[in-house]
ZAVEX-83215 format. One record per residue (C-alpha): residue in one letter; x, z, y; chain. Coordinates in nm, 2 decimals, padded with zeros to 4 digits, always signed. Example, Ala and Ser with C-alpha at 12.3 -4.5 7.8 and 13.67 -1.06 7.14 Angstrom:
BEGIN
ATOM	A	+01.23	+00.78	-00.45	A
ATOM	S	+01.37	+00.71	-00.11	A
***
This chain:
BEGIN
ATOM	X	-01.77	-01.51	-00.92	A
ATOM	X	-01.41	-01.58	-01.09	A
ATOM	X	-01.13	-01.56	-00.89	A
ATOM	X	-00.84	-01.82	-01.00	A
ATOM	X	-00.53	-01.63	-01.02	A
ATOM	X	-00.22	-01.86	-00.87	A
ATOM	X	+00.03	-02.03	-01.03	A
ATOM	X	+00.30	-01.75	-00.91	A
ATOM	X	+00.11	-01.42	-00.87	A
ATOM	X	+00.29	-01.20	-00.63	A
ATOM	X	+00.28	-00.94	-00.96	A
ATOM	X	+00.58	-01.12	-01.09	A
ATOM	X	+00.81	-01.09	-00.85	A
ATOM	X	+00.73	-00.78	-00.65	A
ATOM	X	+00.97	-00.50	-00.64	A
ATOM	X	+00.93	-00.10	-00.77	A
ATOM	X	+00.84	+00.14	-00.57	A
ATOM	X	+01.07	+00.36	-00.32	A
ATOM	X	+01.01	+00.65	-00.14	A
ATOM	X	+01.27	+00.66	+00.19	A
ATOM	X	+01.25	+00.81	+00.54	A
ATOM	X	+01.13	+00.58	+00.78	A
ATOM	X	+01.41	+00.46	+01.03	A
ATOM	X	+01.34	+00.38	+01.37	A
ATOM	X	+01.36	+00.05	+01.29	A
ATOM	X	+01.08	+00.06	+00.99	A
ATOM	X	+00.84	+00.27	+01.24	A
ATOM	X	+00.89	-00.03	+01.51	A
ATOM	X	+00.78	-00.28	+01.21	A
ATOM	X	+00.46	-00.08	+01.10	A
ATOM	X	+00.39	-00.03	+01.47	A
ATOM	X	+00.42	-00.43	+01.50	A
ATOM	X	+00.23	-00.45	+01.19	A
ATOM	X	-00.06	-00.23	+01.28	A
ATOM	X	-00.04	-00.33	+01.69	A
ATOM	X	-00.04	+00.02	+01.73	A
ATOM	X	+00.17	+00.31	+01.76	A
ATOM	X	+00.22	+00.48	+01.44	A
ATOM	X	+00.14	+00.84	+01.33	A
ATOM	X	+00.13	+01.07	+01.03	A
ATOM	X	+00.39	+00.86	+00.81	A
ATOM	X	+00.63	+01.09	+00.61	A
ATOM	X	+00.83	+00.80	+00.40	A
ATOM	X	+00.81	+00.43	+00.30	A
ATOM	X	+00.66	+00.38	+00.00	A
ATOM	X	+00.71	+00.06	-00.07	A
ATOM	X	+00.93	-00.19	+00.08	A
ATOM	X	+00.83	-00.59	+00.11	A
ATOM	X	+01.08	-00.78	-00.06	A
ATOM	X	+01.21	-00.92	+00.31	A
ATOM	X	+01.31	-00.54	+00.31	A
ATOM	X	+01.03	-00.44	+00.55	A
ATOM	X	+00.78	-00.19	+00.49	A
ATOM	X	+00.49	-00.30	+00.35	A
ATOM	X	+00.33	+00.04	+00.20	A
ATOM	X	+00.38	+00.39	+00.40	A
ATOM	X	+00.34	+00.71	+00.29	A
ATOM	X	+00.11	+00.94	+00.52	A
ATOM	X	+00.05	+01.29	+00.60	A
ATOM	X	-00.29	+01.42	+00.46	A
ATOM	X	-00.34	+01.61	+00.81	A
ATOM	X	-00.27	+01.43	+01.15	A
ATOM	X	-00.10	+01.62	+01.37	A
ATOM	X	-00.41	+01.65	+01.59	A
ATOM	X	-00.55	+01.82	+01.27	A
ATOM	X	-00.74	+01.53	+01.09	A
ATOM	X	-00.80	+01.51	+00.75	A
ATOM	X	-00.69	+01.20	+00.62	A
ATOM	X	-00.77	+01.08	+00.29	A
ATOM	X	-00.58	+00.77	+00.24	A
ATOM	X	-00.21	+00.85	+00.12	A
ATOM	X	-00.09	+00.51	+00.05	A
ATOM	X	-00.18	+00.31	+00.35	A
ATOM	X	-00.08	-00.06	+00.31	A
ATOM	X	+00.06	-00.17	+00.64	A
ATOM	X	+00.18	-00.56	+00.61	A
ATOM	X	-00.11	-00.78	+00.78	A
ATOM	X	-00.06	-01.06	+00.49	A
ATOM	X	-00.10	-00.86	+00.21	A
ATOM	X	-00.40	-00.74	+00.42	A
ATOM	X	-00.53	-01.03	+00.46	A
ATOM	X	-00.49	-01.11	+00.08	A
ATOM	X	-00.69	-00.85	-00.01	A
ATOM	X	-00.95	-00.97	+00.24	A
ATOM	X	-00.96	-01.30	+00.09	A
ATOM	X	-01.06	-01.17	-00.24	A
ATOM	X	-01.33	-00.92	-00.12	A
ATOM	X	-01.48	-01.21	+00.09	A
ATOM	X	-01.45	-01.44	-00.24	A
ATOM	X	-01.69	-01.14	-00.41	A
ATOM	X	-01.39	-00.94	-00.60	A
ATOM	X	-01.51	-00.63	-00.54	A
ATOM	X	-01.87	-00.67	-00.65	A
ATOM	X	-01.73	-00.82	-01.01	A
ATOM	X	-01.49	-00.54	-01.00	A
ATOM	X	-01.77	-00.31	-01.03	A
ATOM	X	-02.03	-00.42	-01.23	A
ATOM	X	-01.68	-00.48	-01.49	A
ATOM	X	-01.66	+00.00	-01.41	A
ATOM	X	-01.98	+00.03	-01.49	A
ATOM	X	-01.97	-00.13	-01.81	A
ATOM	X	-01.60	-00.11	-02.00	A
ATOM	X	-01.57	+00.27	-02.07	A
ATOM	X	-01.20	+00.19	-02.12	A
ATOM	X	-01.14	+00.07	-01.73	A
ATOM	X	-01.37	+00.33	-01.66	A
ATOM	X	-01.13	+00.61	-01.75	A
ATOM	X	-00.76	+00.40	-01.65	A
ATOM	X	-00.98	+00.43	-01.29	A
ATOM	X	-01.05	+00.79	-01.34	A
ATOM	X	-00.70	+00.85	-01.40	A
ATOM	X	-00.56	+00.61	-01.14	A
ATOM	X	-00.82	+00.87	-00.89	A
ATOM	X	-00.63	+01.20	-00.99	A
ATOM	X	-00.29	+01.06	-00.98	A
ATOM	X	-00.40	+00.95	-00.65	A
ATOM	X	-00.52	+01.31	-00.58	A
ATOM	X	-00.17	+01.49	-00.76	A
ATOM	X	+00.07	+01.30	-00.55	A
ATOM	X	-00.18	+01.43	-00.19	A
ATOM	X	-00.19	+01.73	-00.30	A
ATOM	X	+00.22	+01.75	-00.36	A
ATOM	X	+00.27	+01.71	-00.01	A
ATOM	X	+00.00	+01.95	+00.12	A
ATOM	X	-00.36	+02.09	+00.04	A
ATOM	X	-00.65	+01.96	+00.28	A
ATOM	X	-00.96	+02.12	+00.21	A
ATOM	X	-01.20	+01.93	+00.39	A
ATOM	X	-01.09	+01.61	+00.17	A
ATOM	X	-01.06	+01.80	-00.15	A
ATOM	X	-01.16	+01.60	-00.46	A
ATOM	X	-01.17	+01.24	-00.23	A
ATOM	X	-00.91	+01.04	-00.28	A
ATOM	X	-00.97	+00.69	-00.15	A
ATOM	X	-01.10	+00.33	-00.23	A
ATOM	X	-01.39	+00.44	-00.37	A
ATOM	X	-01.25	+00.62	-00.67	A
ATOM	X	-01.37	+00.73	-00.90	A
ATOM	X	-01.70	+00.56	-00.86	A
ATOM	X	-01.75	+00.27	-00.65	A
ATOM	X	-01.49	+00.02	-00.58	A
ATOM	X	-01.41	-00.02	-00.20	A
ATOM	X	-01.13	-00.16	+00.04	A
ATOM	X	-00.94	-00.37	-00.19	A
ATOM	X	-00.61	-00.26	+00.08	A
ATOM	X	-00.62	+00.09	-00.05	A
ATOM	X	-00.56	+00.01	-00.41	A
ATOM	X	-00.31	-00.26	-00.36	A
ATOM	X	-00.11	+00.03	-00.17	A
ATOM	X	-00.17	+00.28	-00.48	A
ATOM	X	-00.03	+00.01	-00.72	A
ATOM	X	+00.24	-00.11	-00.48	A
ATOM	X	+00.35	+00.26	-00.39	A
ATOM	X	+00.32	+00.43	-00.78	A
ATOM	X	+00.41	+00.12	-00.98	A
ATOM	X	+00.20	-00.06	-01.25	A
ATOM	X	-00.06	+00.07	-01.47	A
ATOM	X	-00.17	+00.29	-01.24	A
ATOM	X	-00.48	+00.20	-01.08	A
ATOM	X	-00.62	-00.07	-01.25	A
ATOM	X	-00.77	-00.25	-00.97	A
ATOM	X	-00.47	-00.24	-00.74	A
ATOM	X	-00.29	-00.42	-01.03	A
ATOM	X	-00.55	-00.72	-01.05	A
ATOM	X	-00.53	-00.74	-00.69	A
ATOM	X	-00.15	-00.81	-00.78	A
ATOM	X	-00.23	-01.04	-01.02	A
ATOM	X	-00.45	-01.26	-00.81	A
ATOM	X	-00.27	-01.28	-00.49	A
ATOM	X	+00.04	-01.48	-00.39	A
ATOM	X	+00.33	-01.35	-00.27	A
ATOM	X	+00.33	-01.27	+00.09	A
ATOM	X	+00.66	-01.28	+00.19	A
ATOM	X	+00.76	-01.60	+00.08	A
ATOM	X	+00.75	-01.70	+00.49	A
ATOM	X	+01.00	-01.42	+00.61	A
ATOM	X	+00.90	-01.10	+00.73	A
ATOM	X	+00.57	-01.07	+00.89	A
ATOM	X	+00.70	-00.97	+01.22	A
ATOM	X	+00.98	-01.00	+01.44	A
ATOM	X	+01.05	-00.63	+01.44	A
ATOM	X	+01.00	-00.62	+01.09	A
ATOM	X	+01.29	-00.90	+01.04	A
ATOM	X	+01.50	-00.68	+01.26	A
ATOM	X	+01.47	-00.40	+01.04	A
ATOM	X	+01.53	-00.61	+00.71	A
ATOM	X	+01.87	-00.73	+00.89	A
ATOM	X	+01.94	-00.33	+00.95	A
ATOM	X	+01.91	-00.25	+00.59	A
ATOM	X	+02.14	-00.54	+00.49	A
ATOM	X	+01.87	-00.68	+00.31	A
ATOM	X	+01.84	-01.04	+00.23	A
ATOM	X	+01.58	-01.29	+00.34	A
ATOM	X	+01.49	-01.50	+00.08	A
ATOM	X	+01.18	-01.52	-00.16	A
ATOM	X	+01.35	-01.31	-00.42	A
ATOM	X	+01.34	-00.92	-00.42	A
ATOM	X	+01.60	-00.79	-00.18	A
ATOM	X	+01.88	-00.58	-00.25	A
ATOM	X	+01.90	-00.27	-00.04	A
ATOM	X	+02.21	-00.17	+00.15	A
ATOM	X	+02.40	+00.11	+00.07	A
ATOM	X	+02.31	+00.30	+00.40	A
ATOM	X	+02.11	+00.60	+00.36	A
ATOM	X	+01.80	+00.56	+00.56	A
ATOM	X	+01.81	+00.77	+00.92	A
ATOM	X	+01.45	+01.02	+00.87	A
ATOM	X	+01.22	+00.90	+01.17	A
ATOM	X	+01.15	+01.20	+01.44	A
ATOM	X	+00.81	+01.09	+01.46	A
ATOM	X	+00.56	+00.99	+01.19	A
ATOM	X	+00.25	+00.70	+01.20	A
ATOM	X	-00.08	+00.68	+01.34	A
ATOM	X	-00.31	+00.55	+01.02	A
ATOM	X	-00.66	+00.51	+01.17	A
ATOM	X	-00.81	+00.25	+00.97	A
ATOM	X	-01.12	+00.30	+00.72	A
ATOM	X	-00.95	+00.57	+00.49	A
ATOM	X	-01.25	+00.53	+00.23	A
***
């Protein structure tokens, strides 16, 4: 099955990457985001162009000591939901029947799996998890959220897959922030709400005390 890619993917207009302490204000949003109370983020890793967070950055041990694979965890529910859309629509099936065939995408998804594994292992080594990074990768393709956040949070022409995912979803902030907290925190950074990628403000972000509770799927 062929997924129709929109007239203006979300590709075209997202914004780089950033890596920023989480304010107060940005843990409230991914708290409203996930409808729980975060823990285990160490930065943003990617802001929403409303100036939200939309990717965070997570410890690879909880502080209750759980290994947790997934670094990049994609927090904004209708980017989410994007990427649900296109696994439901049979993405991810096509996705890897395409692996087991092109040797070329084959090795761009090996790569994307040890950059994914370099950055974890920057922050801290986690035995248990050694040599899993998440998604699937290097193998299978899974959870379609996973490498959206790896393509969002290390830029393009990284993983492979979280840049089609780019390329076939509309942008998802073209209706505001996703959440009322989450619009209070694009106010605090001065950012500005349009469709366009926002312009931070010159504030350096305050670090959060605490840091996010990423319980979903890791795989």
């Amino acid at each position: 099955m062929t997924v129709v890619p929109p007239p203006e993917p979300a590709a075209e207009l997202v914004p780089p990457p950033v890596r920023e302490p989480a304010t107060e204000a940005d843990l409230a949003a991914v708290a409203e985001q996930l409808g729980r109370t975060p823990r285990g983020t160490r930065a943003v890793a990617h802001r929403c162009p409303c100036g939200a967070p939309d990717v965070v950055e997570t410890t690879p041990r909880l502080a209750d000591g759980t290994p947790f694979p997934t670094l990049f965890y994609l927090t904004c529910p209708r980017a989410t939901a994007a990427c649900s859309r296109l696994e439901s629509a049979g993405l991810m099936k096509e996705m890897a029947a395409r692996l087991a065939t092109d040797a070329d995408l084959a090795a761009r998804y090996e790569a994307a799996h040890e950059d994914y594994l370099r950055r974890r292992a920057a922050i801290g080594e986690v035995p248990e998890i050694a040599g899993i990074s998440a998604g699937g990768m290097p193998g299978r393709v899974k959870c379609l959220h996973v490498h959206l956040g790896h393509a969002l949070a290390a830029g393009p022409g990284v993983n492979p897959f979280g840049d089609e995912v780019l390329e076939l979803i509309e942008p998802w902030w073209l209706a505001g922030p996703c959440t009322e907290v989450a619009g209070a925190a694009a106010q605090a950074a001065g950012v500005a709400q349009s469709g366009d990628p926002a312009q931070p403000a010159d504030a350096a972000p305050v670090a959060a005390a605490e840091s996010a509770d990423l319980d979903r799927d890791p795989r």
